[in-house]
MARNUNU-410844 format. One record per atom (N, C-alpha, C, O, CB): x, y, z; residue in one letter. Coordinates in pm, whole numbers, plus 50000, padded with zeros to 5 digits. Glycine has a CB too. Layout:
<recs>
XYZA;...
</recs>
This chain:
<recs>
458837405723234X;458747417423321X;460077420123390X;460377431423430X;457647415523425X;460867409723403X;461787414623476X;463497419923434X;464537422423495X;461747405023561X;462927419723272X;464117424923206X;463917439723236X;464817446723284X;464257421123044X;462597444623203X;462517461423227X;463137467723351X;463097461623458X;461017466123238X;463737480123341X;464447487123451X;463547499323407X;462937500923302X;466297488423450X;463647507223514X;463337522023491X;464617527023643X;465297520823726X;461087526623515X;464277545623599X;465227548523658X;463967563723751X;463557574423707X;466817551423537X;463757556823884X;462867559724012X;463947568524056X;465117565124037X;462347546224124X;463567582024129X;464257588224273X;463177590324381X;463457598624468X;465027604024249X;461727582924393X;461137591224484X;460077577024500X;459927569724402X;460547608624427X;459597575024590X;458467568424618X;457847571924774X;458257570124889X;458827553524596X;456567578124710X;455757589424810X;454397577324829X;453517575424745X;455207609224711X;454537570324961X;453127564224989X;452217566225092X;452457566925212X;453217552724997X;450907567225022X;449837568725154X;449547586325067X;448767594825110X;450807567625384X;450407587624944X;449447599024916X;448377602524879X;447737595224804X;449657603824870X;447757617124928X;446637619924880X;445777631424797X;444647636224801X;446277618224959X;447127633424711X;446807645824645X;447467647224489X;447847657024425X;447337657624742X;447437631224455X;447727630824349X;447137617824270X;447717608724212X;448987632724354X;445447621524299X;444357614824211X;443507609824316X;443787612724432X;444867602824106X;442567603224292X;441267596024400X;441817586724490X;442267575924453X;440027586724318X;441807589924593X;441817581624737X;443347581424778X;444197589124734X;441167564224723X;443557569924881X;444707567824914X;445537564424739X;444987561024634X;444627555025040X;446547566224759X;448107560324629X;449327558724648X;449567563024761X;448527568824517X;450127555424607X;451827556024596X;452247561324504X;452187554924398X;452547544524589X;452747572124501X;453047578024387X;454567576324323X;455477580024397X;452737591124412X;454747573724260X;455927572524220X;456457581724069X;455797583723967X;455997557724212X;458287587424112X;458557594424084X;459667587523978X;460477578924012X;458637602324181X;459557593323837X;460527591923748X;461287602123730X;460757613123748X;460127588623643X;463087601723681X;463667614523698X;463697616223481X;463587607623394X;465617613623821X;463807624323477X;464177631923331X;462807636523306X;461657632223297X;464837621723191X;463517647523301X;462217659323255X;462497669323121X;463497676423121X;461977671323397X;461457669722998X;462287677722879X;461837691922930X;461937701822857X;461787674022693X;461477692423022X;461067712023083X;462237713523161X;463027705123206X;459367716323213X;462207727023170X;463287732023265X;462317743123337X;462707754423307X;464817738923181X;461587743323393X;460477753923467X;461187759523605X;461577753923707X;458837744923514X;461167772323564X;461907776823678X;461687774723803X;462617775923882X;461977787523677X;460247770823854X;459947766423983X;460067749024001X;459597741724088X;458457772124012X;460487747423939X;460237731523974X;460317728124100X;461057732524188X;461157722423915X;459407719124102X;459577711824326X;460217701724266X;459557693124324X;457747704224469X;460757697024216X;461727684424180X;462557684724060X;462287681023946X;460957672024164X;463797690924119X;464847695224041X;465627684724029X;466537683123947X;465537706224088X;465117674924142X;466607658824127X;466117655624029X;466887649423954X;466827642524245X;464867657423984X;464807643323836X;465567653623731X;466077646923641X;462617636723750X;465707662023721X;466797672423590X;468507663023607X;469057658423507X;467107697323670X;469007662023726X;470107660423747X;470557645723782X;469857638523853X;470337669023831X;471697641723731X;472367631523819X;472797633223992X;473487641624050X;473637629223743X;471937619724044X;472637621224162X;472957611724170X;472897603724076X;472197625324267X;473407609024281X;474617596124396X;472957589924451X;471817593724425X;476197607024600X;473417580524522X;471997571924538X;471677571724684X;470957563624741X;472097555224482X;472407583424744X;472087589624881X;471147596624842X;470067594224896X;473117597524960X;471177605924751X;470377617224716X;468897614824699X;467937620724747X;470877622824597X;469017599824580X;467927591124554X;466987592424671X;465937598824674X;468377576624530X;467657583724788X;466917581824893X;466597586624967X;465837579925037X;467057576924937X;466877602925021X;466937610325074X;465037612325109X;464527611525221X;467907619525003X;464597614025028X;462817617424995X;462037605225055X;460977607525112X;462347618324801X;462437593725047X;461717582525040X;461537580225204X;462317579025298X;462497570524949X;459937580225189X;459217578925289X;459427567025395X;459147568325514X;458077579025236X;459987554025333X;459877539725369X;461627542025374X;462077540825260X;458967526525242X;462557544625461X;464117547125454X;464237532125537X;465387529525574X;464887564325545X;463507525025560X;463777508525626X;464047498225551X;464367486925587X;462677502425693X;463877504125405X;464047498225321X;465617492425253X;466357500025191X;463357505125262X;465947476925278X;467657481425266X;467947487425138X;467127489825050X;468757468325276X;468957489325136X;470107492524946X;470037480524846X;469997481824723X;472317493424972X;470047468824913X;469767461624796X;467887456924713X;467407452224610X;470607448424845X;467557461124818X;465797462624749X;465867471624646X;464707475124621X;464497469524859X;466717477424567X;466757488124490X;465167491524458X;464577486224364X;467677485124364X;464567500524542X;463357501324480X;463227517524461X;462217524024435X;462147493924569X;464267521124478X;464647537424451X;466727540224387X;467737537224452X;464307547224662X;466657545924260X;467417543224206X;467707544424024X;466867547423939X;467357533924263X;468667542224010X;468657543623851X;468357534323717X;468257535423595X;469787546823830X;468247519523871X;468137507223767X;467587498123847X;468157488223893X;469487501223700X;466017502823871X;465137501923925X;463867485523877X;462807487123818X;464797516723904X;464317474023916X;463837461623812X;461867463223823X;461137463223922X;464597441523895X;461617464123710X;459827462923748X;459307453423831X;458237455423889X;458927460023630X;459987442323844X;459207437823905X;459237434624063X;458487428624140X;459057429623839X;460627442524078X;460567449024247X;459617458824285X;458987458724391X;461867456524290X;459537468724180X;458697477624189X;456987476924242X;456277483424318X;458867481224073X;456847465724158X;455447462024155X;455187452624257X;454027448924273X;455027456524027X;456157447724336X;456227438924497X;455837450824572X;454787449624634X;457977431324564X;456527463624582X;456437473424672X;455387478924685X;454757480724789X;457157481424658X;454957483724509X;453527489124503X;452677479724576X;452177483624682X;452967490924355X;452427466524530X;451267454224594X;451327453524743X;450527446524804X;451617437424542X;452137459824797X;451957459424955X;450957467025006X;450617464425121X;453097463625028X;450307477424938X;449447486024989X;448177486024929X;447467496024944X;449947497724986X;447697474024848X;446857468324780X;445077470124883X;444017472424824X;447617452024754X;445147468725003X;444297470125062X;443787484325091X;442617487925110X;444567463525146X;444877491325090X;444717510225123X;443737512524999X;442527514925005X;446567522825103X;444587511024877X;443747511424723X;442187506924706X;441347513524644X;444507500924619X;441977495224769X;440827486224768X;439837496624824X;438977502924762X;440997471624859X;440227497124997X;439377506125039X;438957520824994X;437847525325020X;439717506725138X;440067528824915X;439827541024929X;439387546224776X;438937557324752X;441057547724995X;439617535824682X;439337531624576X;440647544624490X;440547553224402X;437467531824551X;441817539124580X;442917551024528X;443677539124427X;443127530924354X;444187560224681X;445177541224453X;446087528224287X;447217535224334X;447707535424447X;445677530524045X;447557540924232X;449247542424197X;449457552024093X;449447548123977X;449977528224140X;449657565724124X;450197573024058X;451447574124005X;452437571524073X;450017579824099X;451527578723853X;453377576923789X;453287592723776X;452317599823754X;453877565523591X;454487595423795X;454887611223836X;456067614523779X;456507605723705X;455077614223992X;456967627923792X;457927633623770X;458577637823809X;458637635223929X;457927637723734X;459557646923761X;459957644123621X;458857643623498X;457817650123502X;460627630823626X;459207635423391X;458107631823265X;458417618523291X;459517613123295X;458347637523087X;456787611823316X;456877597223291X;456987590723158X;457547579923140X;455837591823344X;456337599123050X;456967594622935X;457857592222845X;457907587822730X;456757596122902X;458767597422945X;460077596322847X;460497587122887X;461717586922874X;461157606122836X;459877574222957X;460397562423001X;459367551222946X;458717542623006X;460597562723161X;459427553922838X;457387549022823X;457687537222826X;456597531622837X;456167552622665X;458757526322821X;458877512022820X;458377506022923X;457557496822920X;460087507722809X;459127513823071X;458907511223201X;457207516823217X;456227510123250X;460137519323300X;457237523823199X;456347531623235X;454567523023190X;453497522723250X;456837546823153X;455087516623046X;453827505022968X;453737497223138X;452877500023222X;454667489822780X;454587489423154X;455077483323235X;454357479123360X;453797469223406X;455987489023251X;454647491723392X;454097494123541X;452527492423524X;451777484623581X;454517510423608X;452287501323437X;450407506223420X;449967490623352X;448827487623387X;449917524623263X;450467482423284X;450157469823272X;449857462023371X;448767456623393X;450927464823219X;451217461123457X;451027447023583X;449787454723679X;448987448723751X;452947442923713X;449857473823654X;448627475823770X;447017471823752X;445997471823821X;448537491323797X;447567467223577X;445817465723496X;445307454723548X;444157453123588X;445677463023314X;446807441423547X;446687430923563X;446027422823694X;445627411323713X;447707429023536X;446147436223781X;446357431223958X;444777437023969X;443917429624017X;447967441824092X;444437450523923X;442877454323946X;443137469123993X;442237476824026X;441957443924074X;444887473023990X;445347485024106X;444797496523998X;444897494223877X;447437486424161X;444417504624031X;443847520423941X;445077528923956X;445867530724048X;442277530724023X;444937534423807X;445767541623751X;445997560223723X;445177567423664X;445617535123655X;446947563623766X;446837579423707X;448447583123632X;449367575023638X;446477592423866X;448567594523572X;449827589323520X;449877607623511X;449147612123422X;449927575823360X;450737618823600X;450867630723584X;451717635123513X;452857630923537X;450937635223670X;451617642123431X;452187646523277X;452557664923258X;451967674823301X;450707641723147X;453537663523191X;453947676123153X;452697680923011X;452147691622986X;455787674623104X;452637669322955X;452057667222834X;452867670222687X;452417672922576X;450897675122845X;453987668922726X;454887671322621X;455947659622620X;456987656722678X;455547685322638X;455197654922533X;455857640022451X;455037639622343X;454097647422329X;455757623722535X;455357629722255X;455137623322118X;453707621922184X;453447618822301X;456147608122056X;452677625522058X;451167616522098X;451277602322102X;450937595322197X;449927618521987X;451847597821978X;452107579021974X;451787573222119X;451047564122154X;454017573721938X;452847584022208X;453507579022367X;452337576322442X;452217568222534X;454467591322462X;451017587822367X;449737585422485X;448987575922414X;448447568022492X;448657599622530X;448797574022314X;448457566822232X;448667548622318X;447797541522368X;449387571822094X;450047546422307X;450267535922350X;450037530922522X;450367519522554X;451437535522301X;449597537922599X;449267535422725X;448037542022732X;447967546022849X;450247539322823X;447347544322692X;446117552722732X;444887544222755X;443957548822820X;445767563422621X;444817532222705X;443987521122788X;444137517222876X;443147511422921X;443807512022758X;445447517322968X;445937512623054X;445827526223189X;446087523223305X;447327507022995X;445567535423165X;445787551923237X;443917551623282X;442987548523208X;446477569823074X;443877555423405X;442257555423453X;442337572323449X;441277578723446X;441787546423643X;443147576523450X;443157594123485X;444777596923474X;445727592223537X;442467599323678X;444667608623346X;445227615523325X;445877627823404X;445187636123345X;444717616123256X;446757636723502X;446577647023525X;447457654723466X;448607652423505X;446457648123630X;447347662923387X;447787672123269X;448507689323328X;447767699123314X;446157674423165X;449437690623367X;450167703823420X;450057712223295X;450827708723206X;451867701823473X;449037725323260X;448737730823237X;449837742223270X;450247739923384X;447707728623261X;450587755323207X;451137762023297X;450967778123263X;450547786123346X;452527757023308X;451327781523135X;451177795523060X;450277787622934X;450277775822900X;452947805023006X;449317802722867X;448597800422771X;449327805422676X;449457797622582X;447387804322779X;450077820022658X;450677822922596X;452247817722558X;453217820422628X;450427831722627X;452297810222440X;453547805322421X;455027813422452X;455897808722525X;453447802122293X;455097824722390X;456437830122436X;456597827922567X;457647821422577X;456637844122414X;456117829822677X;455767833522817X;456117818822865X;456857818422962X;454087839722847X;455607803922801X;455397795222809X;457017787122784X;457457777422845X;454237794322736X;457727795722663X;459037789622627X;459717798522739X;460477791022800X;459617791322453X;459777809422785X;460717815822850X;460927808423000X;462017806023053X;460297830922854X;459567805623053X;459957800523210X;459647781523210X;459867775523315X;458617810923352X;459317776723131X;459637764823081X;460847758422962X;460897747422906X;458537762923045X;461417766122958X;462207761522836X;461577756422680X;462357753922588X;462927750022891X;460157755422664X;459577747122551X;458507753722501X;457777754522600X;459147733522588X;457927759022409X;456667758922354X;455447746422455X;455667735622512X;457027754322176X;454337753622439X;453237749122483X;452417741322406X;451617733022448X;452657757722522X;452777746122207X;452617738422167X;451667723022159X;450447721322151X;453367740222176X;452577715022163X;452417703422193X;451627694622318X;451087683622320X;453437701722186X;451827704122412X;450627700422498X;449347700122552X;448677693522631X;450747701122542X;449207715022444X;447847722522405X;447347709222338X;446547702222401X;447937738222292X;447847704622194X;447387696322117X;447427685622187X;446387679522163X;447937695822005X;448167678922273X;447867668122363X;446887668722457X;446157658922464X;448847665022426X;446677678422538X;445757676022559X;443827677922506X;442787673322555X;446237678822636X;444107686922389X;442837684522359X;442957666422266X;441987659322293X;442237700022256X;443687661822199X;443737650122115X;443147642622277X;442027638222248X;445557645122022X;443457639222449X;443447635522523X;441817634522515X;441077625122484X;444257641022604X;441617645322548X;439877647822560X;438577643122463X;437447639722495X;439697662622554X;439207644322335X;438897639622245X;438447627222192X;437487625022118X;439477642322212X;439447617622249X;440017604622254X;438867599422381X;438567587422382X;441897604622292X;438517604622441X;437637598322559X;438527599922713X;437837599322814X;437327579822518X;439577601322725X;440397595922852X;439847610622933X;439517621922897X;442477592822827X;440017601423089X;439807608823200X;440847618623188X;441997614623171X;439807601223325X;440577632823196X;441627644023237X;441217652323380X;440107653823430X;441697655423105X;442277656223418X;442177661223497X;443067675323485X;444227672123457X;442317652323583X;442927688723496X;444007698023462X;444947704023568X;444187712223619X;443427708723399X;445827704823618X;446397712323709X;447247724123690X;448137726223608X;446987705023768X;446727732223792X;447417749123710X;448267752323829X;447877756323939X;446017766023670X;449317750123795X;450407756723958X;449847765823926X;449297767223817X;452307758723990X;449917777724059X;449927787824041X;451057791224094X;451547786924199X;448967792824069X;451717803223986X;453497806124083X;453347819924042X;453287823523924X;455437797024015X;453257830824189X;453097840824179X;453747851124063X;454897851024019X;453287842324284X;452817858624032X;453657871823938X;453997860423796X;454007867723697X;455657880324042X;454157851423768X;454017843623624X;453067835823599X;452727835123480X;454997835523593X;452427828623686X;451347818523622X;449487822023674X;448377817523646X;451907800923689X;450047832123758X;448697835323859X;448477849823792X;448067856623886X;449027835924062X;448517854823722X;448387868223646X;447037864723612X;446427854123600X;449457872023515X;446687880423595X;445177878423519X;444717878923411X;443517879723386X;444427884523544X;446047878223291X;445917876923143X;446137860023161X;445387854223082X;447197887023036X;446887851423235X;446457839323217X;445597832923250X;445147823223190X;446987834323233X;445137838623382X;443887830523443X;442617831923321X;441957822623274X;443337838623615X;442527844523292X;441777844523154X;442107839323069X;441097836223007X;441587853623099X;443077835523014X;443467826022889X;443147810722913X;442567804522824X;445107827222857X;443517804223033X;443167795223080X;441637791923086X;441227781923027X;443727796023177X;440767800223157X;439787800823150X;438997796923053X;438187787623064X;439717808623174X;439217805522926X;438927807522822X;438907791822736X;437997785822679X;439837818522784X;440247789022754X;440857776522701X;439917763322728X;439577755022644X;442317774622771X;439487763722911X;439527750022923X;438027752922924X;437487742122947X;440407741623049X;437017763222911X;436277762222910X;435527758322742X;434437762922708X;436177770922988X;436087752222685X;435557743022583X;435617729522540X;435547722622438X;435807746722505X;435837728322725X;435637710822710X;434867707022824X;435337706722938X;437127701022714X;433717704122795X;432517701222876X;433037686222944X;432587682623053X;430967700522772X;433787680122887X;434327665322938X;435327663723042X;435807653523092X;434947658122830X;435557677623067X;437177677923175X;436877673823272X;435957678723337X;437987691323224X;437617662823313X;437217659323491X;436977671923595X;435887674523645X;438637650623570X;437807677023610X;438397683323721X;439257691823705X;440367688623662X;438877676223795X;438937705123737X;440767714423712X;441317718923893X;440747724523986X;440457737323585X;442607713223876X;443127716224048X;444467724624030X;445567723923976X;443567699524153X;443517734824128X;444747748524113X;445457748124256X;445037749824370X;443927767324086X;446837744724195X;447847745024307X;448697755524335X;449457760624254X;448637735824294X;448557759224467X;449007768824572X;450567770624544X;451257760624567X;448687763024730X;451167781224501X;452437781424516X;453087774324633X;452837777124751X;452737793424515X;454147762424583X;454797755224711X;456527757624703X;457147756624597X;454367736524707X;457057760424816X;458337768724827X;459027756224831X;460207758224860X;458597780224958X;458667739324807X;459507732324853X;460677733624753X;461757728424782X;458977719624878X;460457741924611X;461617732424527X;462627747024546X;463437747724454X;461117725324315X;462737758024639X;463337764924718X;464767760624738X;465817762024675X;462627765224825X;464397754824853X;465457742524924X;466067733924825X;467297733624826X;464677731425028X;465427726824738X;465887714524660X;467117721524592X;468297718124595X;464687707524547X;466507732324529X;467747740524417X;468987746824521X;470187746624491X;466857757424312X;468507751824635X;469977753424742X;470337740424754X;471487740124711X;469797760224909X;469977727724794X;470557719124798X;471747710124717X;472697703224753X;469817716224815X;471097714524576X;471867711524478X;472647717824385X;473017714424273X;471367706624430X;472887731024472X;473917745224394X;472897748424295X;473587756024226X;475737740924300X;471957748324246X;471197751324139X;470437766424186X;469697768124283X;470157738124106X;471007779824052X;469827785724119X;468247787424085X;467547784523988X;470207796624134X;468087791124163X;466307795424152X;465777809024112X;465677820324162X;465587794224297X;465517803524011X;465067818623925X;464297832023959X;464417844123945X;464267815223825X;463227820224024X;462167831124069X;462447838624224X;461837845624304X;460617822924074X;463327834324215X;463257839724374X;462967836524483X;462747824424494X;462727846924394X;462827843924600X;461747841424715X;460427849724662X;460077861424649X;462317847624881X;459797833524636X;458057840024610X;456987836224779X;457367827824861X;457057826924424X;455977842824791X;455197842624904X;454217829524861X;454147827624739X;454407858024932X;453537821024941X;452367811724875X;451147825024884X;450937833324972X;451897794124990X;450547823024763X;449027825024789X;448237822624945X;448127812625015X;448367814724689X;447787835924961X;446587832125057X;445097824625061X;444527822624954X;446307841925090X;444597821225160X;443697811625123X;442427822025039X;441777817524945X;443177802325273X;442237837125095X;441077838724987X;441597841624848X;440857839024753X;440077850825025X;443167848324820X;443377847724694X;443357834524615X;443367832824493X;444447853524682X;443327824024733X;443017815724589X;441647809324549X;441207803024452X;443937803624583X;441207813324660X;439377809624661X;438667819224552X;437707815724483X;438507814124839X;439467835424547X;439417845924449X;439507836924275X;438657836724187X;440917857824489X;440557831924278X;441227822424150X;439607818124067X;438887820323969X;442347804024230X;439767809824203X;438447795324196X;437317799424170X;436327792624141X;438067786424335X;437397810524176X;435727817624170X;435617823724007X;434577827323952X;435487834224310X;436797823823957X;437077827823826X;436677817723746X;435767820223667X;438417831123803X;437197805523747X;436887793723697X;435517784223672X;435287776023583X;437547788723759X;434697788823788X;433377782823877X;432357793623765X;431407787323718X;433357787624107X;432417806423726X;432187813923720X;431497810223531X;430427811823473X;433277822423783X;432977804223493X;432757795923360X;432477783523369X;433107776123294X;433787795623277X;431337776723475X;430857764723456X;432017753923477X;431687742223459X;430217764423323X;433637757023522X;434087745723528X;434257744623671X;434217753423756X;435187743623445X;434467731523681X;434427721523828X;436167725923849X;437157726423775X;433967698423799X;435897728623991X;437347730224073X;437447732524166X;436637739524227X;438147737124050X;439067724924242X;439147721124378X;440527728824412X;441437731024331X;439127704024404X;440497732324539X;442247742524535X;443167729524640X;443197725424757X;442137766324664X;443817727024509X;445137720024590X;445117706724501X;444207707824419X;444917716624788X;445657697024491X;446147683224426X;444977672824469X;445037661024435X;447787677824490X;
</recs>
């Protein structure tokens, strides 16, 4: 275990909006999307290891604990995670792996979701869904819940403000569902591109042929990755967008509910 490195910029603990109960979520940087809204533009880019730390909730933490960083040892990692072992117990939450794409680290990434199998800690692992199937293939016994970023139905639409065909994640995630594993779907919604009403219907349409879906959680336009892209000279495509109001998105939800599927507004 302690040859593996991965390369962490974020460790978010005590969260609660990224799978069941209390978690620690942790953030991998390299992402093969380029989505014009991204709330986490550091995992696209190289930074300095100020930058790294900048996010991290626990800043008491010295520089040589490298537990945020580019060469990040697993099995520091998994000291840090095990500190909050009792939060998990009670709330029957674990340890979320996040982004960026966690799969494009899938060594580390086995890794982690292993020692969490090993300890009893519960698992979620949030996905672009665009990687190799093999990739889910090979951790997917180890994954208690899937959550799958869903974004455009229509591919052109899908390559233009993501950089990629949808492709592949369409087929990942139905091969996901298929396969038995917990999914869960999440639909940013980002005004005027993803909240339209030719997608909400396509979506609709889509996920309503899987009677097995955990859960679909439609998230509120969030202005944080705003700031991130001024921060880092990067610009921001979309602009200044407004968040959704609370009945437009209760409006959304009622679309969804409407086709028999289960859904909650927010992470």
């Amino acid at each position: 275990m302690s040859a593996l490195k991965g390369d962490i910029f974020d460790i978010k603990r005590f969260a609660i909006h990224d799978g069941p109960g209390i978690r620690t979520t942790i953030f991998f940087r390299g992402c093969p999307l380029l989505c014009w809204w991204c709330h986490n533009p550091e995992a696209r880019v190289d930074c300095g290891r100020e930058t790294y730390r900048k996010r991290s909730v626990d800043l008491t933490l010295p520089a040589s604990d490298n537990v945020i960083g580019p060469e990040v040892r697993l099995e520091t990692l998994i000291a840090e995670i095990s500190r909050d072992s009792i939060f998990y117990d009670q709330s029957q939450g674990g340890v979320t792996v996040s982004g960026g794409e966690p799969l494009m680290q899938i060594d580390f990434l086995e890794g982690i979701l292993l020692a969490c199998r090993e300890r009893g800690i519960g698992t979620a692992v949030d996905t672009s869904g665009y990687a190799p199937w093999e990739k889910f293939e090979r951790i997917m016994e180890l994954v208690d819940l899937f959550l799958v970023d869903l974004k455009l139905l229509d591919d052109s639409q899908h390559e233009k403000y993501t950089g990629v065909s949808n492709g592949m994640i369409l087929e990942n995630f139905d091969n996901l569902i298929k396969a038995g594993a917990s999914v869960c779907a999440r639909l940013p919604m980002i005004p005027g591109i993803t909240d339209t009403e030719e997608n909400i219907e396509a979506l609709t349409s889509f996920l309503g042929r899987y009677e097995e879906l955990e859960l679909i959680s439609l998230l509120p336009y969030n202005r944080l990755g705003e700031d991130k892209f001024d921060r880092l000279g990067l610009e921001y495509r979309p602009g200044r967008l407004k968040t959704q109001a609370q009945d437009e998105m209760r409006g959304i939800a009622d679309r969804f509910e409407e086709a028999g599927l289960s859904v909650r507004i927010g992470g």
